[in-house]
N, C-alpha and C positions, 0 to 999 in steps of 0.2 A: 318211751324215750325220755332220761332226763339232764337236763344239763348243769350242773353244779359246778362245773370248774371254770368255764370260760362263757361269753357272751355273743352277740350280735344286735347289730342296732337296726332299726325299724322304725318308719315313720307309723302314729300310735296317737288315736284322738288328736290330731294337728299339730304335734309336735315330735320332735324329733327323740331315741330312747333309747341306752342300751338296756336288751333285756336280760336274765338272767333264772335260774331257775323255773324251765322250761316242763311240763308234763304235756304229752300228747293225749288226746281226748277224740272219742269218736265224732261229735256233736260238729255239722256243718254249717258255713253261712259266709258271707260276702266276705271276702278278704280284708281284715280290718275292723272287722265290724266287733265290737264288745259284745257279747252275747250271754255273759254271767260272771258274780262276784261272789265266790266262796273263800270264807274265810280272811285273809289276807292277797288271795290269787287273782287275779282279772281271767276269763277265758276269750283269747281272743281267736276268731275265725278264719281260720285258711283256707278258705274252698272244702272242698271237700271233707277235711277233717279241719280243728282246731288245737289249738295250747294255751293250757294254762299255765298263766307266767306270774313265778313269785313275788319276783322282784324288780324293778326296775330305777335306771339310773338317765338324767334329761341328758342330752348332751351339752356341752358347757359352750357357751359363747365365749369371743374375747373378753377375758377379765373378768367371769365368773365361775365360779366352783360349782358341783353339787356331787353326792353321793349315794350309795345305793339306800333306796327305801323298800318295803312291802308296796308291790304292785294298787293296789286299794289307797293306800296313803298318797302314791304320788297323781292318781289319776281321781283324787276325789271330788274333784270340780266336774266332772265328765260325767259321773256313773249315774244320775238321775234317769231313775226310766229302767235301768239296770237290771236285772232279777239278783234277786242275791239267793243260792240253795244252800241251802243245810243238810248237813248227812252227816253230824258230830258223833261220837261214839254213843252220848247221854239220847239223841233223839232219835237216832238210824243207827246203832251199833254192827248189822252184818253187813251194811253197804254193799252194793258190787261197784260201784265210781270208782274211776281208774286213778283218780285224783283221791289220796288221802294222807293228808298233813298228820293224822292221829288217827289210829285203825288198832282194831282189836279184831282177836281170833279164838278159840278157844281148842286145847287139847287134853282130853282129859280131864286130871283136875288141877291143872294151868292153864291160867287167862295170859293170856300174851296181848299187853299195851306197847305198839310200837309210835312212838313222833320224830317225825325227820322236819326237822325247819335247818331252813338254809343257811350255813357256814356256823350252825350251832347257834345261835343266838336266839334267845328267849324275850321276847317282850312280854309288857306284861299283859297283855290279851294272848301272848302263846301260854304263858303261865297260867290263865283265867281257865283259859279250855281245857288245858290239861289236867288243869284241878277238877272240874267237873268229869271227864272223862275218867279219871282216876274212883272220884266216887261212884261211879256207876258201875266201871271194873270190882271194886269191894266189894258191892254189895252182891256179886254173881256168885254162886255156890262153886267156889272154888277155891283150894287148899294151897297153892303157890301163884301169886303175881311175878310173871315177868314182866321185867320194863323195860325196852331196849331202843337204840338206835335205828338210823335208819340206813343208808347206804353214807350218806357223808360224815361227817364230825359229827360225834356223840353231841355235846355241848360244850357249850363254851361261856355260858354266863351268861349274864344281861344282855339288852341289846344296846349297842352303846351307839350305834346310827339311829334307832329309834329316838333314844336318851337324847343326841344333839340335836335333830331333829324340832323336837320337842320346845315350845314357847319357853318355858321355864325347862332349861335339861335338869338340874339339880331335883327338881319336884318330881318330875316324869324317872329319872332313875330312884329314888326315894319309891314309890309307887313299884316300881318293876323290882326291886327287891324284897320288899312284901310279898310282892305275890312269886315269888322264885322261895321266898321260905315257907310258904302254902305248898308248894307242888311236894317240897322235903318233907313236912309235916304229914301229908294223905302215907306216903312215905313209911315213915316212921311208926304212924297209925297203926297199917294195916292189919289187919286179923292175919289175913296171911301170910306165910313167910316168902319174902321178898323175894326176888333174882334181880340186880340190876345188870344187865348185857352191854358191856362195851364195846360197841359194834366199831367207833371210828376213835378220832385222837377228842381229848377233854381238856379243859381249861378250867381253871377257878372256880366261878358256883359249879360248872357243867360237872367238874371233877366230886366233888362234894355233891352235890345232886345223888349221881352213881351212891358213894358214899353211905347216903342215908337207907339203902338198902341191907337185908341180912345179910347175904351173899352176895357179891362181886365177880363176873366172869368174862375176861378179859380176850379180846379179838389179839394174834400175836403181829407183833410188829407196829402196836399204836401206841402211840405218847402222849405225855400226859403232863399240863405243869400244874402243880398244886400248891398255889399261890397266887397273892393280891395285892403282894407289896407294890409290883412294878408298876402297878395303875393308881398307885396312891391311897388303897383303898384296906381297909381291914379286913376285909368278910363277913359273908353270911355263909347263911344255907345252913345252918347249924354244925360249921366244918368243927368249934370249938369242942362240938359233944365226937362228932363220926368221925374225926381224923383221931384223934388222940384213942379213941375206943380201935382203932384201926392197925397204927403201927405204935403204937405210944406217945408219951407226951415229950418225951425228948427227941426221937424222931418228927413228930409235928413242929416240933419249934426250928429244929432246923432247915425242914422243907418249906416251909411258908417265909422261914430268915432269906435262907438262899437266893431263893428264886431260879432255881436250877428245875429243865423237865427232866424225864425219868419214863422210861421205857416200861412196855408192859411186864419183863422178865423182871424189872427192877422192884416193881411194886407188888407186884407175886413172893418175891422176898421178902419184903416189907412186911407182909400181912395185909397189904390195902385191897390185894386181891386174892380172890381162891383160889380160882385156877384158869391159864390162859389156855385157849382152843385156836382153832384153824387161819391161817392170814385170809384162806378164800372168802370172802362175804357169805356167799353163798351155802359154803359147806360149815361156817360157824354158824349161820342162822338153824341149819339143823342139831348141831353137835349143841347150841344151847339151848333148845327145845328140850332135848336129849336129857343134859343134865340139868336141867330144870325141873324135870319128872324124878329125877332121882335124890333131891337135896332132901326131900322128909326122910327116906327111910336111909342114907347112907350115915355109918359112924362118926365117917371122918367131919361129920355137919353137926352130929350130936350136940357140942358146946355153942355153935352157933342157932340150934333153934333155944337152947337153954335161957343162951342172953338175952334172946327175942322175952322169951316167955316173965325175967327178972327186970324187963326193961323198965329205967323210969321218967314218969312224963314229966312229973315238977322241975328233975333236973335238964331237962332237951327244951322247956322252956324257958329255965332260967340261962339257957347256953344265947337261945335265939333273944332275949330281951337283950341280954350284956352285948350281945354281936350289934344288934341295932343301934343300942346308944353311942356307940363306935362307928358305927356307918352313916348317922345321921351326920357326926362331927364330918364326916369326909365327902359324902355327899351332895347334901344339904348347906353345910358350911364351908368346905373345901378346904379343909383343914392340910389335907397335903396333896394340891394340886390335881383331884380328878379330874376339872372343869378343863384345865387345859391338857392333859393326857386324853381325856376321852376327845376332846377335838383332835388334837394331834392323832390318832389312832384313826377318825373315821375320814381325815383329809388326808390319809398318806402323807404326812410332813416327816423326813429323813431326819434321821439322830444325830447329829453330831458324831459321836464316836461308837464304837463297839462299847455296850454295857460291861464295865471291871469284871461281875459275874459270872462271865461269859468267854473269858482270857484263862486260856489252862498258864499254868506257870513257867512253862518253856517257853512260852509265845512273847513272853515279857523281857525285854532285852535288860541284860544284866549287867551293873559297872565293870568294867577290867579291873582284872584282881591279879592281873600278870604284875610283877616289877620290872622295870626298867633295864 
């Protein structure tokens, strides 16, 4: 059982909490009782069975705020004594734990890396891991990596509650976008030829992430905005090298100007994606299994193992250095207001108005043009 859309609060190491991102776990023990800390999760104990909870939010007194953090981050005064397990793909790759943030599979000669972090968002220890998991999928004797979602939002970028969070947010997002252009890089690497699976909706890096893949294979009915103007922010992920190679450069200028999302049927047109499969979760996780097995030997793929094979790395570095020097000014320096957009985003603070963007031209009331 897991819960990703809504919460419940629980009194949790003596204080009060809503929890969020819920996984059921057989392992028993006193109601309450913390019983292990994997990865980002806390497992806490229900009688009989337990849950591991991702995330958690304190509840707020008169006249304080707080927001959701990684389970681990907000109870870290508590976990002493804790056991903390590992079953990361690089030291336990076939796991059977019911709990797994990043899990691999193998079918044939596709390696299937699937990571599900909660509402999409990457910090940069989801990044870390995932880097590492990536390199141990490489090195497996196998001819296609998929990389796919998990049941919620494919991604969504940085984490930008982590980011606030954070002593210094500027230095902590500076950090988490490194390692978000590390995870594009293994990416970009691979020997094998890519599949990236758009299982849920993507955002900014998360959409670009997808992106640095050969192949693109899109869940129908998920949306996507591909852009970072609206946060203030330039881009990474290397979108300057994988969008433009994707739908053009004149199409990349106006999706990232815009700031308009765009449907999976839309980005299938575009070229950002190959081809979209099933709305069922369940029945696209097979159908891209499926053609996942088929992207070497089909024709219609021909030109895209070609590009793989002519790719070049000096120029997907000189993409990711120019993106950084741009993201440090925005960053790091706050060149066009992230500092306050990434708070405004993680304290729910209401806009002012509907974003111009966002106003089709009927909606816009027009002078009287009638005479008298």
């Amino acid at each position: 059982a897991t819960s990703t859309a809504s919460s419940c609060t629980a009194s949790l190491a003596g204080g009060q909490y809503y929890l969020y991102d819920a996984h059921l776990d057989s392992r028993s023990g006193t109601p309450g009782e913390l019983l292990a800390v994997h990865d980002d999760a806390v497992l806490v104990a229900c009688g009989d069975r337990s849950l591991w909870i991702g995330s958690l939010k304190r509840k707020a007194r008169p006249g304080t705020e707080h927001f959701k953090l990684p389970a681990r981050h907000v109870l870290a005064g508590q976990l002493d004594g804790v056991p903390h397990l590992d079953w990361s793909v690089a030291s336990e790759p076939f796991s059977d734990e019911a709990y797994q943030p990043i899990r691999y599979r193998e079918s044939g000669h596709v390696g299937e890396l699937t990571f599900e972090f909660y509402n999409g968002a990457m910090s940069t220890e989801h990044c870390q891991r995932l880097v590492s998991a990536l390199q141990w999928a490489k090195a497996r004797d196998t001819q296609v990596l998929l990389f796919k979602g998990g049941r919620g939002a494919f991604c969504n970028g940085v984490h930008l509650n982590v980011i606030q969070a954070a002593p210094v947010p500027g230095l902590e997002a500076w950090n988490n976008i490194q390692a978000i252009d590390d995870v594009c890089k293994e990416l970009l690497s691979a020997r094998q030829l890519v599949v990236s699976g758009l299982t849920g909706n993507a955002g900014a890096g998360g959409l670009m992430l997808a992106l640095a893949a050969d192949v693109v294979l899109a869940r129908a009915n998920t949306l996507y905005n591909p852009h970072y103007k609206s946060m203030g922010l330039y881009g990474s992920e290397y979108w300057t090298y994988s969008l433009p190679r994707a739908v053009g450069h004149a199409m990349a200028h106006k999706l990232t100007e815009e700031c308009l999302p765009i449907n999976a049927f839309q980005a299938l047109q575009m070229g950002m994606v190959q081809e979209v499969g099933p709305r069922c979760p369940d029945e696209f996780g097979l159908w891209l299994l499926q053609r996942a097995n088929a992207v070497l030997t089909e024709p219609k793929y021909q030109a895209l193992r070609e590009r793989k094979a002519n790719a070049d790395p000096q120029l997907m570095q000189h993409c990711r250095n120019a993106e950084l020097e741009q993201m440090h000014l925005d960053m790091v320096q706050n060149r066009h207001g992230f500092a306050e957009k990434c708070s405004g985003f993680v304290y729910k603070r209401k806009t002012c108005c509907t974003p111009q963007r966002l106003i089709e031209d009927w909606a816009v009331p027009q002078p009287d043009t009638l005479s008298a």
